[in-house]
N, C-alpha and C positions, 0 to 999 in steps of 0.2 A: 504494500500500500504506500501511496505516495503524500508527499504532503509536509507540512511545519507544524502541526497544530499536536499537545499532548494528545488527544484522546487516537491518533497516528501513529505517534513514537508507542504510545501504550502497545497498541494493535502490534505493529510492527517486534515490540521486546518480545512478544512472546508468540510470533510468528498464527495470529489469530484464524488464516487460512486453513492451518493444519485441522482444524477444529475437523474437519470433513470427514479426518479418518476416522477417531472412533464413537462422537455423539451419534452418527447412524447407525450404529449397533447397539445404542442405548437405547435408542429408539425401539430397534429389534426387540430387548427384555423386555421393555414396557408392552410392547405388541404381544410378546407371551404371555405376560401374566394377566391384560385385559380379555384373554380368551376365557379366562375363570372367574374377572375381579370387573366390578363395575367402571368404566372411566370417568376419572375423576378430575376434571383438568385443574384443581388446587395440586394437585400431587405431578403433574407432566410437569403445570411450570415450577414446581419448587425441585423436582429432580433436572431438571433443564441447566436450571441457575446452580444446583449443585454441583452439576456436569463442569458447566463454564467456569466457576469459581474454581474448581480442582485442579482445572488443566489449566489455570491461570497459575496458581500459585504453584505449582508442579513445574511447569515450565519456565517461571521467574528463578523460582529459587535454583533450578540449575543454571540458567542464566550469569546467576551471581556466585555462584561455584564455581563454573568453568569460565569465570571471568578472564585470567592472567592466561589461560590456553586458549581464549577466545583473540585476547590481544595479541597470539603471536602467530595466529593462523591467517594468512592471506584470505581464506575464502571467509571467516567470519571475522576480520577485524574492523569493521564497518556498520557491524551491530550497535545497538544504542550505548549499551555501556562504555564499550569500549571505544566506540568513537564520541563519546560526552555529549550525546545528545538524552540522556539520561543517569541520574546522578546512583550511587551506591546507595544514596539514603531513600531516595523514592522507589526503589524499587524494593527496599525492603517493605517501605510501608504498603506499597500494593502486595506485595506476597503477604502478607501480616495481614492486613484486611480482605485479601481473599480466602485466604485459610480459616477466618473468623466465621464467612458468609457461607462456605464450606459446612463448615460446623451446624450455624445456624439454622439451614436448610434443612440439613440432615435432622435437626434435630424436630422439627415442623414435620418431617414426616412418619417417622414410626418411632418404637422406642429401637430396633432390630438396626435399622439404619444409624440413629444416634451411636449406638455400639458400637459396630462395624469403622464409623467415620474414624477414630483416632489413626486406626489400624490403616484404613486406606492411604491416610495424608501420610503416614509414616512410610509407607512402603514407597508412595509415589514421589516425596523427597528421597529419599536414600538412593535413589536410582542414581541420582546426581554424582555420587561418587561410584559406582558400581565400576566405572572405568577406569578407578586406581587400582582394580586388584584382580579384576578378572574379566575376563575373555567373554564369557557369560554375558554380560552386561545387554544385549542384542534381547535374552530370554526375562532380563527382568524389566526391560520395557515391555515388551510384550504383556507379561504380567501384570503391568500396571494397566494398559489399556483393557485385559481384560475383566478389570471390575468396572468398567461402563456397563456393559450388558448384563452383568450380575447387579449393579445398583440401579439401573434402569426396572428390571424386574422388581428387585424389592423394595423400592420406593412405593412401585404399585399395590406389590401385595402384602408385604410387610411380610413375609414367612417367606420360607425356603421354597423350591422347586417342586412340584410334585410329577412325575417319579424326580429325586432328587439328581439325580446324573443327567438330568437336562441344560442346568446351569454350567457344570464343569465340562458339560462336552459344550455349548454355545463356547464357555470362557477360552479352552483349549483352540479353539478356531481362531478367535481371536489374536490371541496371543501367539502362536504360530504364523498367520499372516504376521502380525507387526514385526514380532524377531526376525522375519524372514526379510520384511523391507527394510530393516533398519540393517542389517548384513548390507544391502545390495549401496546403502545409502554411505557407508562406513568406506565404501572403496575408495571414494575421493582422499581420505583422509589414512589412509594404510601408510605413508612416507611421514606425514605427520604424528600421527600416535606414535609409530617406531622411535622418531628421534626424540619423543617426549616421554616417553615412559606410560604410556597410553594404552588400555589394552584392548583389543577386541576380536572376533575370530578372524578377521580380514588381517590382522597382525598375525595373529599365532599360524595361521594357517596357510597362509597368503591367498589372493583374490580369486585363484582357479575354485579352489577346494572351496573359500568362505561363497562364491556363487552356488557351488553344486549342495550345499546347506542349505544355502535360502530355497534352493528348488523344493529341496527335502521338504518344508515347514512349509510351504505353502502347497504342496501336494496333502500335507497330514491338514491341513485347514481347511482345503476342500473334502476332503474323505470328511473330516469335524461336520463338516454344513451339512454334506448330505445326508447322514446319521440322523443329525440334528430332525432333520425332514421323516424319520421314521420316528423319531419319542418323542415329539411334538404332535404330528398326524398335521403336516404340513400338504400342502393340495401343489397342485400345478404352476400356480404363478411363484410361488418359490423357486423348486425345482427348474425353472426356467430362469431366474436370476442366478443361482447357482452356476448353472451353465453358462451364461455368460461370465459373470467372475471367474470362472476357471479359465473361458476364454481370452479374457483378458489379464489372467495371470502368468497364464502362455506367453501373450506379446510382450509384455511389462520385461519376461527373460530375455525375449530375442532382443530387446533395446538394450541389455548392458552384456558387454564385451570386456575379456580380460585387457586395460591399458586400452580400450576405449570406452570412457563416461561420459561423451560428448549428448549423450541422450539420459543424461542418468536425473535429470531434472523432472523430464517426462517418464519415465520409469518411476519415479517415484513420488511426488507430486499429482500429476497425471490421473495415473493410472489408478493407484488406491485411492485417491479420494474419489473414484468414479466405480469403483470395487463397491467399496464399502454402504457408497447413496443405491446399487443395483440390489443387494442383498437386501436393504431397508425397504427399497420400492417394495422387490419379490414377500417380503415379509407382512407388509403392512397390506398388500395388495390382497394376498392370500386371506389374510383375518378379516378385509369388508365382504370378501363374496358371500 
C-alpha cells in the first residue's frame, strides 16, 4: 500500500494484505460449526476483530524482533522500522493494544475461547524467535495459522469439534499448506540466514531438497481437505474448490525454480491468497445449498 498517512505505515508494518491467507479459513471453522450452531453475527464480528487483532500483534511483535536482521537484509531494509518511518515505541504500543483487543474479544465470546487466548498469543509471538534455533521454524508458523480455523469454529460454538478429529484434520491442512509456502518463501533468503546465523530448512537442506518438502506438505494438505470433505459430509461445491487448490498448488511449484525466484512473489502472494479465498468460497458455498 502506498501512501504518507499513519493509518498506511500501520497497514504497511504488518504487511495487512497477507491477511488473505489464513482469515478464509477462519471463515471455513465458523462455516462448520454454523452447520450445528445458530448464526450469530455478534460472534463472526467479535471473532473477525479477534482474527485481525492476533495477526496484528503477531506480526508486529516479530517485526520488532527481527528488527536489527530486518536492517541488514536488502530485501527488507525498507520496512517501517527500519527505514524510520515508524518509531520502536509505536509499534510497541500497537502490538500492546492489539494483544489487549485480542484478549478482549476472546473474552466476549465464550468462557473456552477466553482460555484458549493466553495460549494462542503465546504461541503466535514465540514464532518470532523460532529462527534462532531451529530449522523447524516453517512448521510453527504453520501452527500458528492453524488456530484460525480452530478459533473460527469455536468462537461459534464455544465447544470442541464433534466427531473431534474434525478440527485437527481442518488444522493439519492448514498448517501444512502455510509451512509449505513459507519453505518456498524462505529461498530468497537461504544466503542471508546462512551468513546470519539464521535457521530454516532452505539452510539446513539447501533449496533442491527444502522445495521437494514444501511439495510434500502441500500434497499432505490437500489429502487434509479432502478427508476433511468425508467427516464433515461436505457436498460438491467443496470438492470442487479442492480441486482447484490443488490445481493451483501445482502451478504455485512450476513458478519456483532452484536459483530462479524471479516468480516467487506470484508463487507466493498470488497464488495462496487465491488458494485459501477458493476453499472458503467451496466451503461457504457448500453450507447455503
Amino acid at each position: 500500500m502506498k501512501g504518507g498517512g499513519r493509518l498506511i505505515a500501520y497497514a504497511n508494518f504488518v504487511k495487512i494484505a497477507h491477511t488473505v491467507f489464513a482469515l478464509p479459513f477462519a471463515v471455513v471453522g465458523m462455516t462448520l460449526a454454523l452447520r450445528t450452531n445458530p448464526l450469530d453475527w455478534r460472534k463472526v464480528g467479535l471473532a473477525v476483530a479477534a482474527f485481525g487483532a492476533a495477526r496484528f500483534a503477531a506480526m508486529g511483535f516479530n517485526r520488532i524482533v527481527d528488527l536489527r536482521y530486518d536492517a541488514r537484509n536488502p530485501r527488507t531494509a525498507m520496512r517501517e522500522l527500519p527505514a524510520g518511518r515508524m518509531s520502536i515505541r509505536e509499534a510497541w504500543v500497537l502490538v500492546s493494544g492489539m494483544s489487549l483487543l485480542f484478549l478482549a474479544c476472546c473474552s466476549l465470546l465464550n468462557p473456552l475461547c477466553l482460555a484458549l487466548a493466553p495460549v494462542a498469543l503465546l504461541w503466535f509471538t514465540s514464532y518470532s524467535y523460532a529462527k534462532r534455533f531451529t530449522p523447524l521454524s516453517h512448521l510453527w508458523l504453520g501452527l500458528a495459522m492453524a488456530i484460525a480455523p480452530a478459533g473460527g469454529y469455536l468462537a461459534i460454538s464455544g465447544a470442541w469439534s464433534t466427531p473431534w478429529w474434525m478440527l485437527p484434520l481442518l488444522g493439519l491442512a492448514v498448517a501444512a499448506w502455510g509451512a509449505g509456502f513459507d519453505i518456498i518463501y524462505s529461498l530468497q533468503d537461504e544466503d542471508f540466514d546462512s551468513d546470519n546465523g539464521l535457521k530454516s530448512l532452505t539452510v539446513s537442506l539447501g533449496a533442491r531438497r527444502a522445495i521437494l518438502v514444501a511439495r510434500v506438505l502441500h500434497a499432505l494438505a490437500v489429502v487434509c481437505l479432502m478427508a476433511l470433505a468425508g467427516v464433515a459430509r461436505l457436498g460438491w461445491p467443496y470438492w470442487v474448490a479442492v480441486a482447484v487448490a490443488a490445481g493451483l498448488l501445482v502451478y504455485e511449484h512450476r513458478l519456483v525454480r532452484v536459483g530462479d525466484y524471479s516468480r516467487l512473489d506470484a508463487a507466493f502472494f498470488t497464488m495462496n491468497g487465491v488458494i485459501s479465498g477458493v476453499v472458503m468460497v467451496g466451503a461457504v458455498a457448500d453450507a447455503l445449498r
